[in-house]
TIPA-133309 format. One line per field, with one value per residue (C-alpha): x negated, y negated, z; residue in one letter. Coordinates in steps of 0.001 Angstrom, whole numbers, plus 524288, in hexadecimal, padded with zeros to 5 digits. Layout:
N
px	c(X, ...)
py	c(Y, ...)
pz	c(Z, ...)
residuo	c(a, ...)
This chain:
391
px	c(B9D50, B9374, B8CA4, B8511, B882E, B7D16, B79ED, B7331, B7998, B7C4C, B89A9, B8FAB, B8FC2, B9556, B91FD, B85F5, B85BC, B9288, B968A, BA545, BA671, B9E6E, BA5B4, BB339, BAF47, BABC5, BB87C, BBDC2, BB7B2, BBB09, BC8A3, BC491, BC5D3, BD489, BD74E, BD7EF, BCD5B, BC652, BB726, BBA2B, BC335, BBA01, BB03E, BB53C, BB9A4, BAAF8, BA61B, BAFD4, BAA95, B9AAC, B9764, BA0D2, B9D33, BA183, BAD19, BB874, BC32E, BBAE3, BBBC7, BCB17, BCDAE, BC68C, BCC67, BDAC4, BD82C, BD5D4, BE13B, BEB4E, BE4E3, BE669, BF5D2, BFA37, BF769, BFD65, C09B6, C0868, C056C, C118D, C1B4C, C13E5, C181A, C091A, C0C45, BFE17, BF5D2, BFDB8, BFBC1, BEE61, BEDC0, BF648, BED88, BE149, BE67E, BEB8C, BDD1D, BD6E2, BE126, BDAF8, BCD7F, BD0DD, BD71B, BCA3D, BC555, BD027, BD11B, BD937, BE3B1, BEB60, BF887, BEFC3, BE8B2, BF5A9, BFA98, BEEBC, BF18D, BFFF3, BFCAF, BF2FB, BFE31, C07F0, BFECB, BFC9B, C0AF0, C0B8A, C0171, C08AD, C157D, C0F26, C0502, C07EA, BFD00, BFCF1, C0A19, C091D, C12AB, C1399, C1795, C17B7, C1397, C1A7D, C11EF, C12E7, C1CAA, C257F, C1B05, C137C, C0784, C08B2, C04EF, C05DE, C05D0, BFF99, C0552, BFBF2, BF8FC, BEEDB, BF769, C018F, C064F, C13AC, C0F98, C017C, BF79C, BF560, BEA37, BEC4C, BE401, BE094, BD698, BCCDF, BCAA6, BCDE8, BD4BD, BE1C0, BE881, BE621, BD9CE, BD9CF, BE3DD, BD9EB, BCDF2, BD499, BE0DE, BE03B, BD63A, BDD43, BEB28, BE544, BE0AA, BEDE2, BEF1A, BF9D4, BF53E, BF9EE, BF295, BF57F, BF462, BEF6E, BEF44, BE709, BE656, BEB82, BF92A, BFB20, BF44D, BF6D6, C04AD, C09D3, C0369, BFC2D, BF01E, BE2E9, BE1D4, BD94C, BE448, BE3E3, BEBC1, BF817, BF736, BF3C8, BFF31, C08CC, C041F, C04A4, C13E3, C1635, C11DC, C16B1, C2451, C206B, C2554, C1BE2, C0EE7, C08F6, C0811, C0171, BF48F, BF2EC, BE387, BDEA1, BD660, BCFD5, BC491, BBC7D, BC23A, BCC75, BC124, BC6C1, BD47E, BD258, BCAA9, BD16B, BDE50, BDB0F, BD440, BE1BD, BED09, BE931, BF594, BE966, BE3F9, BD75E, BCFC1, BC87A, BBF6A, BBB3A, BB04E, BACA1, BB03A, BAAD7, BAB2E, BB0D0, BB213, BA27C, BA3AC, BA9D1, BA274, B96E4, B9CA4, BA16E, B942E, B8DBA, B97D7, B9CB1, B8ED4, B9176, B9792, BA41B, BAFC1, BB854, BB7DE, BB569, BC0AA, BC885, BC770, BCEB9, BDA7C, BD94C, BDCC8, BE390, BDCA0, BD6ED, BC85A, BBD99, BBE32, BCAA2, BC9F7, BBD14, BC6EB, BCFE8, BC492, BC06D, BCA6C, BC420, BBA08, BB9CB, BB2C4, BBC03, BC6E6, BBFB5, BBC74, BCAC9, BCC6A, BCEF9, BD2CD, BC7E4, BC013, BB90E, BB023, BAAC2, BA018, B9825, B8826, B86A3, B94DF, B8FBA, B9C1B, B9B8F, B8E60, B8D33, B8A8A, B996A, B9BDF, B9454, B9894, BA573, BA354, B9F6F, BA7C1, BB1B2, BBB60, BBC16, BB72C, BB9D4, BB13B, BA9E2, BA0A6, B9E9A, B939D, B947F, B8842, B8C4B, B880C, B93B7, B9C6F, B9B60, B92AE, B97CE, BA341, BADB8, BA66A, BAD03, B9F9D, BA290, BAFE3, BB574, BADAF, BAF3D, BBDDB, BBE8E, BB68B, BC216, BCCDE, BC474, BC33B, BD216, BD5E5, BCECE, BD511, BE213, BE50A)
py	c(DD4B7, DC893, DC62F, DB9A6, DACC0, DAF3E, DA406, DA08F, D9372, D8BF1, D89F9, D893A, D9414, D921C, DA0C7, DA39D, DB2F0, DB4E1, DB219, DB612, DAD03, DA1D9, DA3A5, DA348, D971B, D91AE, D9325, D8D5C, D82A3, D82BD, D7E5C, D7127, D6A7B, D6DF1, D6C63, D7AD0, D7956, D70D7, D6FD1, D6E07, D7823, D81CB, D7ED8, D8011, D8D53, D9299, D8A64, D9595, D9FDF, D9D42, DA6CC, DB194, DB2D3, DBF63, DC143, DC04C, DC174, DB52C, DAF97, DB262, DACAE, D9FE8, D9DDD, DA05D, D9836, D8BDA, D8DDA, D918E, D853E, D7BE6, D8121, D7F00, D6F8E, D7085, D748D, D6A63, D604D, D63FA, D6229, D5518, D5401, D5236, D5BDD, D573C, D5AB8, D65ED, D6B10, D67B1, D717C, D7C7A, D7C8D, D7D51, D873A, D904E, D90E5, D9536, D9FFE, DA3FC, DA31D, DABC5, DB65B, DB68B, DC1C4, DC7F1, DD5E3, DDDDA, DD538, DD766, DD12B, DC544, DC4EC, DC235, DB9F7, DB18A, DB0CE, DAF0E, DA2E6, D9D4E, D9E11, D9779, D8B8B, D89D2, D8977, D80A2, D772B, D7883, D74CF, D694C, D62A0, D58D1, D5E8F, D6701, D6D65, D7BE3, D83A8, D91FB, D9BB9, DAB1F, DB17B, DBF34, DC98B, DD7B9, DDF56, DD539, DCF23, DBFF6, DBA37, DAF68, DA049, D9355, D8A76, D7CAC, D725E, D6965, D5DD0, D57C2, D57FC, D506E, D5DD7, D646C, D70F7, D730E, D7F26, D8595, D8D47, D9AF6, D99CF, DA78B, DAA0E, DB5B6, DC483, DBD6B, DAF6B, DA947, D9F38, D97F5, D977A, D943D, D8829, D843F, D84FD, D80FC, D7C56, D6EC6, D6E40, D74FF, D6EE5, D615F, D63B7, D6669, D7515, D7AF3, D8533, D924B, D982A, DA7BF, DB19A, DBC50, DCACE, DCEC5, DC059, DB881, DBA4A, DC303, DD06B, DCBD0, DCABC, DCF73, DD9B9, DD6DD, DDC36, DDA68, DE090, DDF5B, DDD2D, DCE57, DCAC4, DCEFF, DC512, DBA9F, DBEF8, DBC9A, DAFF5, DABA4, DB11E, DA90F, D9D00, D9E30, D9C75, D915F, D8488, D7B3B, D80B7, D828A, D90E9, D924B, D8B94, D94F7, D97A9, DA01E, D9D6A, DA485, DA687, DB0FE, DBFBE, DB423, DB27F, DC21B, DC00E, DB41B, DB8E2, DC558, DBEEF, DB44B, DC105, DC715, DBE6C, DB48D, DAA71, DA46A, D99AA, D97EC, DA05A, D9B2A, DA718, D9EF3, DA8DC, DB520, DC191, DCC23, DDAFB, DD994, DE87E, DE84B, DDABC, DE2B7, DEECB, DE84D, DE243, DEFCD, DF66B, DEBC1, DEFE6, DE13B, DDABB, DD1E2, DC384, DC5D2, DB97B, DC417, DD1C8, DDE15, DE3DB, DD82A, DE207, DEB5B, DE2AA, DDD1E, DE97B, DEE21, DFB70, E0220, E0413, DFC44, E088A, E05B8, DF72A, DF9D3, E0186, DF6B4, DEC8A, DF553, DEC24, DE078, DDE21, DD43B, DD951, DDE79, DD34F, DC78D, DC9B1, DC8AC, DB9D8, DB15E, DA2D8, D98DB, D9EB0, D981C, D9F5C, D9832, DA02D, D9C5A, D9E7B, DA353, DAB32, DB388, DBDD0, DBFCF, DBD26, DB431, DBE37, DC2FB, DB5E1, DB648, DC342, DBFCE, DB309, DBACA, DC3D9, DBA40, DBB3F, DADA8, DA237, D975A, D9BEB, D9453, D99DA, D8DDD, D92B9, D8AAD, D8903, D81F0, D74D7, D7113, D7AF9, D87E2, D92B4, D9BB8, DA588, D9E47, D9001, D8ECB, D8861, D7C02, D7D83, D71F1, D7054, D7DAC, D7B75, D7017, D76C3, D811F, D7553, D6E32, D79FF, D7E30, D7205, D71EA, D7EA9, D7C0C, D6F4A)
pz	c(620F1, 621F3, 6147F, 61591, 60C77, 601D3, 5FA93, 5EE62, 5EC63, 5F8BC, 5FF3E, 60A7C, 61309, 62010, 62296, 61E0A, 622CA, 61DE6, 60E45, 61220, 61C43, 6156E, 608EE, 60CD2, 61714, 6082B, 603F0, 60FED, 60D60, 5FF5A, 602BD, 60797, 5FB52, 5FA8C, 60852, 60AB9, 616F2, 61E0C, 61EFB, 62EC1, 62F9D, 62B12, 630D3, 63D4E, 63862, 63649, 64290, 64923, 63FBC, 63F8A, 64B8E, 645AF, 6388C, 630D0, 63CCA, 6326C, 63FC7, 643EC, 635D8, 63618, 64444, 64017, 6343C, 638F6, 6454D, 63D0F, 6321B, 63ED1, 642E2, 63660, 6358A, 640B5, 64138, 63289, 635FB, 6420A, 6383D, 62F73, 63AA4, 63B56, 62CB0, 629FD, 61DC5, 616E0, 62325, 6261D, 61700, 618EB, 625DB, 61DF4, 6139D, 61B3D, 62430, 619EE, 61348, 621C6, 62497, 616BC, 61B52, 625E4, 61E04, 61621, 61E11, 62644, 62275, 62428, 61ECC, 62B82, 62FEF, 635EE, 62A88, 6228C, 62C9D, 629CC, 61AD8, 61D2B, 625A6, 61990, 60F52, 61993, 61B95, 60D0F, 60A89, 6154E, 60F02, 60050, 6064C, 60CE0, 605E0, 5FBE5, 5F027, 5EA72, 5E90D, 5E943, 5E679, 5EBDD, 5E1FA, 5DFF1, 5D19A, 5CE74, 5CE66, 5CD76, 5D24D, 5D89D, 5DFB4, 5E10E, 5E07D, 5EA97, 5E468, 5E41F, 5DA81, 5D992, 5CD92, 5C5FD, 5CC9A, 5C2E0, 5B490, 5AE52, 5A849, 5ABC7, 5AA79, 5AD7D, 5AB1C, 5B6A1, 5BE08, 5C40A, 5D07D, 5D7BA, 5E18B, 5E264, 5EA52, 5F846, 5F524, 5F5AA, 5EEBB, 5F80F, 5F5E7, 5E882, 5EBA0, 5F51C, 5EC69, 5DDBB, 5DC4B, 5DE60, 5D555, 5CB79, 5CD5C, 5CD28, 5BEDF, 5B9F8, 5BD00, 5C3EA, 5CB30, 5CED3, 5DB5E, 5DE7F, 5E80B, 5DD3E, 5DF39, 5EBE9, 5F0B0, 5FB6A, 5FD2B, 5F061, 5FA01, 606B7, 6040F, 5F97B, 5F5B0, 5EA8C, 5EA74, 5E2E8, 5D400, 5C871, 5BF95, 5C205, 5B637, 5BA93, 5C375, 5B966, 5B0CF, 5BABE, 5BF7C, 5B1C5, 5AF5D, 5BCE8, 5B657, 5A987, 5B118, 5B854, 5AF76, 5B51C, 5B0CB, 5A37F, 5A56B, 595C5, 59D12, 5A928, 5AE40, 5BA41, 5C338, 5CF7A, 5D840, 5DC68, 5D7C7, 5D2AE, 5C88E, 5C54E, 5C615, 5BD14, 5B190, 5B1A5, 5B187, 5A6C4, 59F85, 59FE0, 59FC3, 5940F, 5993F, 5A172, 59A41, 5A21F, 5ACEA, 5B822, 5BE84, 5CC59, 5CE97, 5C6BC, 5C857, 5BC5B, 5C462, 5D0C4, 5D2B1, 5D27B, 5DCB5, 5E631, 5E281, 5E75A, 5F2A9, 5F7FD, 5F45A, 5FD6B, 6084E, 607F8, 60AFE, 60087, 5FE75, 5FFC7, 60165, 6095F, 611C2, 6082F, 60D9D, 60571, 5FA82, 5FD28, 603F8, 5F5D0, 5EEE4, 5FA48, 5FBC3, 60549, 600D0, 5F9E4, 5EEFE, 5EC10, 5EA87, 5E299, 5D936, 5D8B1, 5D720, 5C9ED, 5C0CB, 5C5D1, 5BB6E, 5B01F, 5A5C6, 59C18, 59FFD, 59F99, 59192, 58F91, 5938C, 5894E, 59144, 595A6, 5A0FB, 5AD92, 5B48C, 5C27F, 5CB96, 5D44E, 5D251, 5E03D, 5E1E6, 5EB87, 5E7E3, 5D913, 5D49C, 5C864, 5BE72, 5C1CA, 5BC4F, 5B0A5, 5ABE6, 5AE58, 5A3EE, 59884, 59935, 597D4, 58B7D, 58D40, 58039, 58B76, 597B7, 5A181, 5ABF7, 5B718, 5C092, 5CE1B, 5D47A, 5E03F, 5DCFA, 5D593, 5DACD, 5E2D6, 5E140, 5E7C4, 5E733, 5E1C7, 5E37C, 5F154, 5F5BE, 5ECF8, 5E624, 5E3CC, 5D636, 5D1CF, 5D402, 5CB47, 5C009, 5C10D, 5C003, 5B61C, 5ADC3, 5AEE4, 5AA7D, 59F08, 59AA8, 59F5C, 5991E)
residuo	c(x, x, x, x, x, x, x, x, x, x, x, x, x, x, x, x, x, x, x, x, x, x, x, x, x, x, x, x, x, x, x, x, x, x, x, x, x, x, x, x, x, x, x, x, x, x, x, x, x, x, x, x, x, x, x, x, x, x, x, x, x, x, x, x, x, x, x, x, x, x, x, x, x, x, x, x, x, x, x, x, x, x, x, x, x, x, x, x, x, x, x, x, x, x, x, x, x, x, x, x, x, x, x, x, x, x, x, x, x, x, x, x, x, x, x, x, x, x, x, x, x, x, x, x, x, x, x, x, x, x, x, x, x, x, x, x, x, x, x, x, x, x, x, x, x, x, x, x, x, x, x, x, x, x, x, x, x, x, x, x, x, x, x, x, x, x, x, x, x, x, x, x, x, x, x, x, x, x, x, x, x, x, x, x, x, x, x, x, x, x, x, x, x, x, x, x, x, x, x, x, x, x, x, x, x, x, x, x, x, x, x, x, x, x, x, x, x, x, x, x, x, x, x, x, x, x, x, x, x, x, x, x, x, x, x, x, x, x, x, x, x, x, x, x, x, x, x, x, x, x, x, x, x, x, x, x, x, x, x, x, x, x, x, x, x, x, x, x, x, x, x, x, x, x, x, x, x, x, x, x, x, x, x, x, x, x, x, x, x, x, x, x, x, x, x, x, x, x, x, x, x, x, x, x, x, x, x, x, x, x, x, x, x, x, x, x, x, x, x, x, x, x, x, x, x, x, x, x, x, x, x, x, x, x, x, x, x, x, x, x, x, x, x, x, x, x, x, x, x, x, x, x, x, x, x, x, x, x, x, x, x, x, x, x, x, x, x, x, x, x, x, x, x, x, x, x, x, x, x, x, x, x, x, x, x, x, x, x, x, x, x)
């Protein structure tokens, strides 16, 4: 489904008839600060893509083609011992094979393949590159099962045992992603940082079975038990932070489990039963960062009625009122998927005495969904503002 780029604010759309395409080329490009892509790279991609647009097997081949592309000449370059330009090549290739999963539904054996390959080139870039150590752990969960992680140590403090940030990602992310987009900027101001696969994302659903729920807490209380047994962390001064639905999973988490010392909501979300009600009532002609049918893979269902039941818990009002820790709210003035007065209802109903609403309006950082037009600053307001609450 084609839905052009509408825009109020400008930014860059390399597909102007098609927000899906445009937006996720945005957060393509997002990952050039932290190496995770190349400007080059893709745009060589969309030079491939510009006479196809809205042909998500096109999108897929393209994407694949250049990550098969970037690994193979990394692991050349490793049995030429060049281990920082073959982590270099791991790391880009992993975020591509990403890129290309954006849109392949059904998520078929290839499809998995694809996703398999991502988490085997990102390995391959933690074991070989010399910053930042990463370390790649599993959290207990429910009923003998994981949610997949990795952890990244504190590079800017003298402390031994230093707060740490819960990183997440959103509806259709990965941790990954998030590493990509915010850890170095957290890690470098003394945070450890503790990125996760949460339930119904990135390796969590596709394989192990953990699927999307509205209970997002459980989550939070495990990943809190996980740290509290780690001895190198002050686990008393934990905060959470995610983007997109992550701006759910976060408030509702910090609402629930008061061990979180600070929330970070990267992007409102107030109703998001009543987001999606809306999106299905427009059959889909709407601006959307993935395929509708990523909805009910979420919930793992068979039918948009049933994921509609599941998405009835997935409201704020009533929780938010309940949070009690220092509260960041970031949205963009133009986020062309939650509108802005999500945002603002979502800020007063905050329980919240320490609460901060930051509005981006793309001049000083992005102002769109999630700021991936102009992140870098928005980033840094995150770090800035965790650091104040943390130390």
């Amino acid at each position: 489904m084609v839905v052009k780029a509408v825009r109020n604010k400008e930014w860059f759309t390399y597909f102007p008839t098609d927000y899906r395409w445009s937006f996720n080329t945005v957060a393509a490009i997002a990952g050039c600060c932290s190496g995770a892509s190349e400007m080059g790279e893709v745009e060589q991609i969309c030079r491939n893509l510009i006479s196809s647009v809205g042909d998500d097997r096109k999108w897929f081949k393209e994407w694949v083609r250049m990550a098969d592309r970037l690994q193979k000449k990394a692991e050349l370059e490793k049995r030429n011992k060049h281990n920082l330009t073959a982590a270099s090549l791991y790391k880009r290739s992993s975020n591509y094979y990403q890129m290309a999963d954006r849109f392949k539904f059904p998520k078929d054996k290839k499809a998995l393949e694809i996703y398999k390959e991502s988490i085997k080139c990102f390995k391959n870039f933690a074991k070989l590159t010399d910053s930042p150590k990463l370390e790649v752990v599993n959290i207990p969960f429910e009923k003998n099962k994981k949610l997949p992680a990795y952890f990244v140590p504190a590079s800017g403090s003298k402390k031994t045992k230093s707060p740490v940030v819960v990183l997440y990602n959103g509806f259709d992310g990965t941790k990954e992603m998030s590493f990509h987009w915010a850890a170095d900027a957290f890690t470098r101001r003394g945070m450890n940082c503790l990125i996760v696969d949460s339930p119904g994302v990135g390796e969590s659903i596709r394989f192990r079975n953990i699927f999307l729920r509205y209970d997002y807490e459980v989550a939070g209380t495990a990943t809190l038990d996980y740290l509290e047994k780690r001895s190198d962390v002050n686990s008393k001064k934990v905060a959470i932070v995610a983007p997109s639905l992550g701006g759910y999973y976060a408030s509702r988490t910090a609402s629930m489990e008061k061990r979180f010392k600070a929330c970070v909501a990267w992007g409102a979300i107030w109703d998001y039963y009543a987001t999606w009600k809306r999106r299905i009532d427009a059959a889909f002609k709407s601006q959307l960062p993935v395929p509708g049918h990523h909805l009910t893979w979420s919930f793992n269902v068979k039918t948009l009625d049933e994921a509609l039941k599941k998405l009835e818990g997935f409201r704020l009002d009533g929780i938010v009122q309940k949070m009690r820790c220092p509260y960041l709210l970031v949205h963009g003035v133009d986020d062309q998927q939650i509108p802005l007065k999500d945002a603002k209802a979502l800020f007063r109903a905050c329980g919240s005495k320490d609460k901060t609403l930051k509005i981006f309006d793309g001049r000083e950082g992005g102002s769109q969904h999630c700021h991936l037009d102009y992140l870098s600053p928005v980033v840094d307001y995150m770090g800035d503002w965790l650091k104040e609450k943390l130390f």
